[in-house]
C-alpha positions in Angstrom: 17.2 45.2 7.3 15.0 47.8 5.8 11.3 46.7 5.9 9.1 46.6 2.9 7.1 49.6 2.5 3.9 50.6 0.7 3.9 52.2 -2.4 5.5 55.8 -2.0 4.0 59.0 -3.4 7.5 59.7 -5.0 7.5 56.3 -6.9 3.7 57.1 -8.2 4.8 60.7 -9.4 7.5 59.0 -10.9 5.6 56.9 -12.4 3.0 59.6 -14.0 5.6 61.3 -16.0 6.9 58.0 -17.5 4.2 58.1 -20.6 2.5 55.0 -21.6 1.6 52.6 -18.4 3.2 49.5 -18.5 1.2 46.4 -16.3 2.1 46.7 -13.1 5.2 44.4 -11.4 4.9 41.6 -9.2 8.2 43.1 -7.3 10.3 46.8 -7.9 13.8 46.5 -5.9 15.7 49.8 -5.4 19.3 49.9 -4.9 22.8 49.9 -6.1 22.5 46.3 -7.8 25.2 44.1 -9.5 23.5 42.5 -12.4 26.6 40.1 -13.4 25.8 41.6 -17.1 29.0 43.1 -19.0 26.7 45.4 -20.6 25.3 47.0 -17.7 27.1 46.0 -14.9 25.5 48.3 -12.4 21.8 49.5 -12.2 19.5 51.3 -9.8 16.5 49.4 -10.0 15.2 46.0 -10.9 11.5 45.2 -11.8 10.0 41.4 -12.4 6.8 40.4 -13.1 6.1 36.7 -12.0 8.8 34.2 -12.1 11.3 36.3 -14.6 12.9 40.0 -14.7 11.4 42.5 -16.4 13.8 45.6 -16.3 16.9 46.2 -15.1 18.0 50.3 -15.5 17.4 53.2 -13.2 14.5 54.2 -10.8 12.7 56.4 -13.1 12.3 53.8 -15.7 11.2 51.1 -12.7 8.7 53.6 -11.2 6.7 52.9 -14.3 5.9 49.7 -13.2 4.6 50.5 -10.0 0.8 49.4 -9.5 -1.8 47.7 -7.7 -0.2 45.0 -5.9 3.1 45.8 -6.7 6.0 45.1 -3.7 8.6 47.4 -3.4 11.7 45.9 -1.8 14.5 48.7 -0.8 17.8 47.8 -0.4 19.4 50.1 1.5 22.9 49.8 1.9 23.0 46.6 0.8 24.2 45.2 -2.6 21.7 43.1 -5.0 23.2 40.3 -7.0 22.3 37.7 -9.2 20.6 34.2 -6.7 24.3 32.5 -5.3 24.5 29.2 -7.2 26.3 26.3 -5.0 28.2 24.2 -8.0 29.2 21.5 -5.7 26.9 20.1 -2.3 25.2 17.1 -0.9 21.8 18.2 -0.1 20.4 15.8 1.7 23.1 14.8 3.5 23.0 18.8 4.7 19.7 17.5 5.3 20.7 14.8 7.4 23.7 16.7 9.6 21.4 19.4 10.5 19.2 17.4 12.9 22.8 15.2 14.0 25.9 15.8 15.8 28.4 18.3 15.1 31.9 17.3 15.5 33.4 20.1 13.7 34.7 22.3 16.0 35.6 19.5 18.6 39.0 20.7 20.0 40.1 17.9 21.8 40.3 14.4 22.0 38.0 14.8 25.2 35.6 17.1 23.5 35.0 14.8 21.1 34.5 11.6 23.3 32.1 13.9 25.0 30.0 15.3 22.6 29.2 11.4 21.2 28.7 10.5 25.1 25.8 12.8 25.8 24.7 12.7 22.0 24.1 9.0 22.1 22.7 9.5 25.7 19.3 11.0 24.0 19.7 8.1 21.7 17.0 4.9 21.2 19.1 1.3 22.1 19.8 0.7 18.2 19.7 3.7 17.0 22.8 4.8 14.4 24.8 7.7 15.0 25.4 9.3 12.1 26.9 12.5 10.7 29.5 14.2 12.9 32.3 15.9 10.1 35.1 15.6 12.9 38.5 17.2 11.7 41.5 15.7 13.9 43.7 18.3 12.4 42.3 20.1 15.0 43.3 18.2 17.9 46.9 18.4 19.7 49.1 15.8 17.5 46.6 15.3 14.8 45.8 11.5 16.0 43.4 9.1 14.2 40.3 8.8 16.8 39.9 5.0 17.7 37.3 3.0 18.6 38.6 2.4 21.9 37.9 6.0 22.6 33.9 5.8 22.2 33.5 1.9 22.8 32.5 2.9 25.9 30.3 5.6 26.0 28.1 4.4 23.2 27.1 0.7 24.5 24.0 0.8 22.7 24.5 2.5 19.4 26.4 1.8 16.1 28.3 4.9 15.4 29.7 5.8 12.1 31.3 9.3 12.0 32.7 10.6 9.0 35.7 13.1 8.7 34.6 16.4 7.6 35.5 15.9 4.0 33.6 12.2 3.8 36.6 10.3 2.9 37.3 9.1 6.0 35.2 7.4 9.2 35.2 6.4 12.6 33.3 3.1 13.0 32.7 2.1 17.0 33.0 -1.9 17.6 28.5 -2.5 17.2 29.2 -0.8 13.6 32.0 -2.9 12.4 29.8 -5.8 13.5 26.8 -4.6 11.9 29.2 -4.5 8.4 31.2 -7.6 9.3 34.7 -6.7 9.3 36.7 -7.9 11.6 40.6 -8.4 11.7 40.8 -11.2 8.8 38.6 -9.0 6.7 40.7 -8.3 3.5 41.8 -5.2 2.4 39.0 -3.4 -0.1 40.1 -2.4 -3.0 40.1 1.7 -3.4 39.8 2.2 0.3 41.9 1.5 3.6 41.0 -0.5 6.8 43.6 1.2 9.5 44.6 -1.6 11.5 46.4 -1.7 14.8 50.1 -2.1 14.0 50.3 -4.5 17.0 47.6 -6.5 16.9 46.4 -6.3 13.4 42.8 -5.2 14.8 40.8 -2.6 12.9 41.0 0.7 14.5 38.0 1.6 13.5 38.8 4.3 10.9 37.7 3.4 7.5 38.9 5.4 4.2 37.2 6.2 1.0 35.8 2.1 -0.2 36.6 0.6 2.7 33.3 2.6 4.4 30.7 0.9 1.6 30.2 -2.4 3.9 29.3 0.5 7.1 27.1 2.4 4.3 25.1 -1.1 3.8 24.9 -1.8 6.7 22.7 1.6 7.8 19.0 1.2 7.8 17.5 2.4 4.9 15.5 5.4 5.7 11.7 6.2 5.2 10.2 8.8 2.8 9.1 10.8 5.8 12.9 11.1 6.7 14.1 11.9 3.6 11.5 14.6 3.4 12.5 16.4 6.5 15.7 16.1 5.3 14.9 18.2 2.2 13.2 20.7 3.7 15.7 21.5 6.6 17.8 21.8 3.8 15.9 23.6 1.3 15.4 26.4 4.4 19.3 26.5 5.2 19.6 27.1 1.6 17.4 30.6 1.4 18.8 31.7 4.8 22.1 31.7 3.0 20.8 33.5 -0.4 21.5 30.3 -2.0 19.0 29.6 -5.3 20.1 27.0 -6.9 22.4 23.8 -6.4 24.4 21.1 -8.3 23.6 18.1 -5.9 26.4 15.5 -6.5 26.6 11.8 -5.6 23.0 12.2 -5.3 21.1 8.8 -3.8 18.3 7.5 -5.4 16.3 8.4 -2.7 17.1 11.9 -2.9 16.1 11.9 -6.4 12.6 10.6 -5.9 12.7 13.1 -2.3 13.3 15.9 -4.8 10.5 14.8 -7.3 7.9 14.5 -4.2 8.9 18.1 -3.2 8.5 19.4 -6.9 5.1 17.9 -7.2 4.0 19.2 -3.5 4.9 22.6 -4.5 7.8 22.2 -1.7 11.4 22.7 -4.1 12.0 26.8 -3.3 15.1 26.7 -5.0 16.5 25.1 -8.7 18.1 21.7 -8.4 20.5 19.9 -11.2 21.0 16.4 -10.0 24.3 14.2 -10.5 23.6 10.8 -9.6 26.6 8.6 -9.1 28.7 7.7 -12.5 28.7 3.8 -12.2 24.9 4.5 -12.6 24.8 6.3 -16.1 22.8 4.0 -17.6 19.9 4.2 -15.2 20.3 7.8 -15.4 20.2 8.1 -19.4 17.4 5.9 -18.5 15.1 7.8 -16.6 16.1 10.4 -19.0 14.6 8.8 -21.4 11.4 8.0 -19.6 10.7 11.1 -17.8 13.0 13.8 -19.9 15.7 16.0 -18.8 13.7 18.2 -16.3 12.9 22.1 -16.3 14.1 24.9 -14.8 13.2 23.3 -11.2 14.9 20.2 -10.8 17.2 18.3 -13.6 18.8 15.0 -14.1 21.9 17.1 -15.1 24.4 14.0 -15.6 26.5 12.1 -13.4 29.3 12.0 -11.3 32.6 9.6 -10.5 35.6 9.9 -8.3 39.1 9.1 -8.9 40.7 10.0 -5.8 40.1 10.6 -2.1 41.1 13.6 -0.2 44.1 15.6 1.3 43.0 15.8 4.9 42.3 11.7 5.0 46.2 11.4 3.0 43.8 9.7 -0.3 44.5 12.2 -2.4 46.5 10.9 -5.3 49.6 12.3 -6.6 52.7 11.8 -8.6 55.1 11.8 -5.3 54.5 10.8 -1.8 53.0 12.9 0.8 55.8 14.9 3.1 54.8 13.9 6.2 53.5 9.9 5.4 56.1 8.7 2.4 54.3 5.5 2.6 51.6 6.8 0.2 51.0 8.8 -2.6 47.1 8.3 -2.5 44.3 5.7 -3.4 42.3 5.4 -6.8 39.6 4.8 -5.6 38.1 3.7 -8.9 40.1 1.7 -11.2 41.1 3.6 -14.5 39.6 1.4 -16.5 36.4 1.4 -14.9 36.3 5.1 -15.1 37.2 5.4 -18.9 34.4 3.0 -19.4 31.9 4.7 -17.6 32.7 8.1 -19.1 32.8 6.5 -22.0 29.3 5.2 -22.1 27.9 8.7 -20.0 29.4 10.8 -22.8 27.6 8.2 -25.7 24.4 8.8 -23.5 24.9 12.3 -24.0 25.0 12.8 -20.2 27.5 15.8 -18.8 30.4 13.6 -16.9 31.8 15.5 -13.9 34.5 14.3 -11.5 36.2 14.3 -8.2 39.7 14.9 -8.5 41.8 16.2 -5.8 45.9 15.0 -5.8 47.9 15.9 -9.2 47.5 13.2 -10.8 44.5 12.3 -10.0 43.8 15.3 -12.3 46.2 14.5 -15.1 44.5 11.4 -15.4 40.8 12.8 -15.5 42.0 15.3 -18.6 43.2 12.5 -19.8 40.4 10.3 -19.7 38.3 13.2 -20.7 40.4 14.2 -24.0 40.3 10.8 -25.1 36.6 10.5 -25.0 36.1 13.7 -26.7 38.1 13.1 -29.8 37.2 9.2 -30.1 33.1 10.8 -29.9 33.6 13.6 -31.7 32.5 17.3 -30.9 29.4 18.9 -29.4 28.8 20.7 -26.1 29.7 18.2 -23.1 31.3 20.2 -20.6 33.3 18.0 -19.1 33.4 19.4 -15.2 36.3 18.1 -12.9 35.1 18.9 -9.2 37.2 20.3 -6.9 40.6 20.8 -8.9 42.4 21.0 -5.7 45.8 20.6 -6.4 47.1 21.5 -10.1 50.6 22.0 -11.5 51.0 24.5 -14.7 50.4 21.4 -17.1 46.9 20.6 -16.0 45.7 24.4 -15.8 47.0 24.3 -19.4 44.8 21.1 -20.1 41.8 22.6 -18.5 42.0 25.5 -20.8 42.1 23.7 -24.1 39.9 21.3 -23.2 37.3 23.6 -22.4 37.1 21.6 -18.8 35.3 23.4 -16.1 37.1 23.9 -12.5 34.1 23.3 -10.3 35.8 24.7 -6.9 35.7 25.0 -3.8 36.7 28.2 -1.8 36.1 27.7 1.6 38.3 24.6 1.6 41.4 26.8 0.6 41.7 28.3 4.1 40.7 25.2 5.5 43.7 22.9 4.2 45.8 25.8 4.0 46.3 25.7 8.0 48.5 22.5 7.6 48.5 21.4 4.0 52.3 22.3 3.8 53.2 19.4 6.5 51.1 17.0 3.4 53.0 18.6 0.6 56.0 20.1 1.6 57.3 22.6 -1.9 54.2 21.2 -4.0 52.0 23.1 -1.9 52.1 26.0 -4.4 49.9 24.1 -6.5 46.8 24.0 -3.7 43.6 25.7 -5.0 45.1 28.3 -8.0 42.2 30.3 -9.1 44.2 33.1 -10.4 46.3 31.3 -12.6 42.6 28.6 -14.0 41.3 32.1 -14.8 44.0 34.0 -16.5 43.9 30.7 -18.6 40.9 31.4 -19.7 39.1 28.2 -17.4 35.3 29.0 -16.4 35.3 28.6 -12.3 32.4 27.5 -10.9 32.4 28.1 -7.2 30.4 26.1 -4.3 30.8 24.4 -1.0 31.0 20.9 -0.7 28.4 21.3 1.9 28.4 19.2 4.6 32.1 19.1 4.2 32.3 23.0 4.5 29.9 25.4 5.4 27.2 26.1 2.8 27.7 30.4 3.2 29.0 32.1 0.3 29.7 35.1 1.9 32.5 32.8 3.4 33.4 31.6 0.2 33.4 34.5 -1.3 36.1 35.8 1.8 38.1 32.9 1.2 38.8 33.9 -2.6 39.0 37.2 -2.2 41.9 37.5 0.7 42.5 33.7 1.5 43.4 34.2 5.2 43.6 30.8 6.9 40.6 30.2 9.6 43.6 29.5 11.5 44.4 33.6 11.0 48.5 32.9 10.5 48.3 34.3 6.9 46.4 37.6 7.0 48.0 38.6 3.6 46.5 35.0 1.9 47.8 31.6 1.7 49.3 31.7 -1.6 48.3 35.3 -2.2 49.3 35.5 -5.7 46.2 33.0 -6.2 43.7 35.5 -4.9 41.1 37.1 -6.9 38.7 40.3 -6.9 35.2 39.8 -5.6 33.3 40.3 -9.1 35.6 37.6 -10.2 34.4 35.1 -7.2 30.6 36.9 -7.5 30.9 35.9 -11.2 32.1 32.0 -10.1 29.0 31.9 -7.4 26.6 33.1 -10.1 27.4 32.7 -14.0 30.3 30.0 -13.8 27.6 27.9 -12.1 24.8 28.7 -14.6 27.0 27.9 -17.4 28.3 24.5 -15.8 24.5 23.8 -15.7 23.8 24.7 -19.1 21.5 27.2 -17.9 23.5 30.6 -19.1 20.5 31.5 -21.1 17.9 31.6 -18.1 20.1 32.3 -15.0 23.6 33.5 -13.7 22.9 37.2 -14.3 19.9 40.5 -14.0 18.6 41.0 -17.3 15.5 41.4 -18.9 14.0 37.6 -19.7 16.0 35.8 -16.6 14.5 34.1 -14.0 14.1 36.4 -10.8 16.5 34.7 -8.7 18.4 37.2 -6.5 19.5 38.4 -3.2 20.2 41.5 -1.2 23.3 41.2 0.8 23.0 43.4 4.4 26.2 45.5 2.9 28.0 46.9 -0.1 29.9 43.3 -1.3 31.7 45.4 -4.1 33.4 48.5 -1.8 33.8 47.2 2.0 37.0 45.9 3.1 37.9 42.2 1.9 38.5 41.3 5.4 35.1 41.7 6.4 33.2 39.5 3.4 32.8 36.6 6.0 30.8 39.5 8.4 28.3 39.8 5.4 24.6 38.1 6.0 21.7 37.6 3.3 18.9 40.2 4.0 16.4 39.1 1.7 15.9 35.5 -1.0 14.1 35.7 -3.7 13.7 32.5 -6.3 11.3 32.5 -9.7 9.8 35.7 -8.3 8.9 34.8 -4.8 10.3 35.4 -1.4 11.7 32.8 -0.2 13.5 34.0 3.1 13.4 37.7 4.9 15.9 37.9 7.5 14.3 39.4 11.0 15.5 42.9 11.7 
């Protein structure tokens, strides 16, 4: 990356023929820049002054600027654009996974039975495992893991694994103690015990509910923890050129962890906060007792499911899946519970977003959300339905006159798409259509689901733009006619995710007045080949004015 440099003699004679002196700027970038502005969509320069953008035109114009104490930042070949946005994340769980082990990319059955071996072999006596975001649709045969396979090689530690997308677990035999289910333990309602078929014995995988009584059963942990946490995820965030996040499902503890950071001077990026749903009235409560928040961290509204996930066979649709007729999916919250709790969110005045994945499980959200709307009348709610996974024509048309927001995510198309066609057989065409939500008119907000995928947008960004499997069997797309061009997906990482946050008027875009949240990518995002998007690394994050991360040369 190109260094900073002093003030140049060019910039100063520049900046002698300009006329009147302006005060000088805090920061002058130079560079071919992508402001996300229709009426200027390109500009050579970029000046702000503090925490907001003070020009955005051509390098004459920004030369005048140039002062005493002024930091020029060039970009080279890179591209500047608008701070990345992440619409959908769990940041302290990020948090958490970073300092945990990584089951991701476990290959095998063996590799993973190792990796917990000499992970829990570091490992206090009593001491959880946590963390993990295995994926057996990696392994040969796809098989559940068991507890039978780790029993053994973690004596002395309860170990509760989740599947990559969180909807799914692997509990060893000191953890199912710890939560008290055992083989007479009854089913729980919105989730699945997978039981031996033989002996009736709980394998040890747990789905969507059926993991709460593992979840209580975890030590609590300390503010010191949560803390760490934070940070570790607050620096992945900048090394990514990520400057602000929708955390969802957020914890109380990550609430007051976020707070703590605020008031220590510790945030470095913008935070809206969506507590779970069944808590509205706690949030609309602390609403009312603290207020809504600034432009650093807000108690943006709330969040329910509906369904589970494709990968763990939760997902809920009209049909059965292809390759396990047995199911069609789980609600994992009952459908009155979830009209009620909209119900009283949207009376709060709180914005109501929701997990829905399967079909149906999306039909039924719109539906919810429709009736809500016209038995409360009009005003501004947007109504956010997070993930919009799998949609036939009917729901994209819903979306659209209901004004719904897709909050997506793209990384997860390549993902599924190496084996989502054994799960849906001819449905399959309906898996992640951004084309078709935006020629309808839908507002995309794009993010990562972070831990479930990674947090990079430069991947996400790769995956909309060409949608080439990880698997690399589709190199012309997975669905190609759902790709879309990069300003479209910049657009969706950037001012889908401002609007979705209400915060169009302040961020999302390089004008004059914004905050100066941006990045400089190491290349040209806008002109090198598709294919090489996921190559693309942040050189430089900056958030309210400040630089937050400088990648070493």
């Amino acid at each position: 990356m190109p260094r900073f440099r002093p003030l140049a003699a060019t910039l100063l004679l520049l900046a002698a023929c300009g006329g009147p002196k302006p005060a000088p700027a805090t920061l002058i970038v130079y560079g071919k820049i992508w402001t996300g502005d229709s009426t200027q969509p390109l500009a050579q320069a970029l000046v702000t002054r503090g925490d907001t953008i003070l020009m955005v035109g051509d390098s004459a114009d920004a030369a005048r600027y140039a002062g005493e104490g002024t930091q020029v930042i060039p970009a080279g070949a890179g591209l500047v654009t608008p701070g990345f946005a992440d619409g959908h994340l769990h940041f302290l769980d990020g948090g958490f996974q970073l300092a945990s082990i990584d089951l991701r990319d476990a290959q095998t059955k063996e590799e993973f039975v190792g990796r917990l071996k000499a992970f829990a072999a570091e490992r206090q006596p009593g001491e959880w495992i946590l963390g993990g975001n295995w994926d057996h649709e990696n392994w040969p045969g796809a098989p559940l893991p068991e507890r039978g396979w780790i029993d053994s090689v973690t004596p002395r530690n309860p170990v509760f694994v989740q599947r990559l997308d969180g909807h799914m677990a692997l509990a060893n035999s000191l953890a199912l103690k710890a939560a008290g289910i055992t083989r007479a333990t009854p089913e729980i309602p919105g989730g699945t015990i997978v039981r031996d078929k033989r002996t009736g014995e709980p394998t040890g995988v747990l789905k969507d509910e059926a993991q709460t009584p593992v979840f209580a059963a975890q030590p609590t942990y300390t503010e010191a923890q949560v803390d760490a946490a934070l940070e570790r995820a607050t620096r992945h965030a900048l090394e990514h050129g990520v400057t602000a996040v929708s955390t969802v499902s957020a914890r109380w503890e990550e609430v007051a962890g976020l707070f703590r950071a605020k008031a220590a001077g510790k945030l470095g990026l913008r935070f809206s906060v969506y507590p779970s749903l069944a808590d509205w009235r706690r949030v609309a409560d602390s609403l009312t007792a603290r207020g809504p928040g600034d432009d650093w961290i807000r108690l943006a509204g709330v969040k329910g499911y509906i369904d589970g996930s494709l990968g763990s066979t939760t997902a809920l649709f009209f049909e059965p899946y292809s390759d396990d007729p047995s199911t069609s999916g789980l609600l994992v919250t009952p459908e009155d519970s979830l009209r009620a709790w909209i119900g009283g969110a949207d009376s709060a005045g709180l914005q109501v977003v929701v997990h829905a994945i399967g079909e149906k499980a999306n039909a039924l959200v719109l539906g919810i959300y429709d009736s809500v709307a016209t038995a409360h009348g009009a005003r501004d709610r947007r109504f956010r339905i997070e993930h919009a996974q799998h949609l036939r024509l009917e729901e994209v048309g819903a979306m659209a006159r209901q004004h719904v927001i897709a909050s997506m995510q793209p990384l997860h198309a390549i993902d599924d798409g190496r084996w989502a066609g054994k799960r849906l057989g001819a449905r399959v065409t309906d898996s992640y259509v951004f084309r078709h939500l935006l020629d309808a008119g839908v507002t995309l907000a794009f993010g990562s689901d972070w831990t479930v995928a990674s947090l990079d947008p430069m991947l996400g960004l790769y995956a909309a733009v060409t949608r080439r499997t990880l698997d690399g069997k589709n190199p012309g797309g997975w669905i190609p006619e759902e790709k879309i061009g990069i300003e479209d997906a910049l657009r969706a990482y950037t001012a889908g995710n401002a609007y979705a946050t209400f915060a169009e008027h302040g961020r999302g875009k390089l004008a004059p007045g914004y905050r100066a949240d941006f990045v400089i990518a190491d290349r040209d995002l806008l002109s090198v080949p598709p294919e090489t998007l996921n190559e693309a690394r942040v050189n430089l994050t900056v958030v309210g004015g400040v630089i937050r991360y400088q990648r070493a040369p």
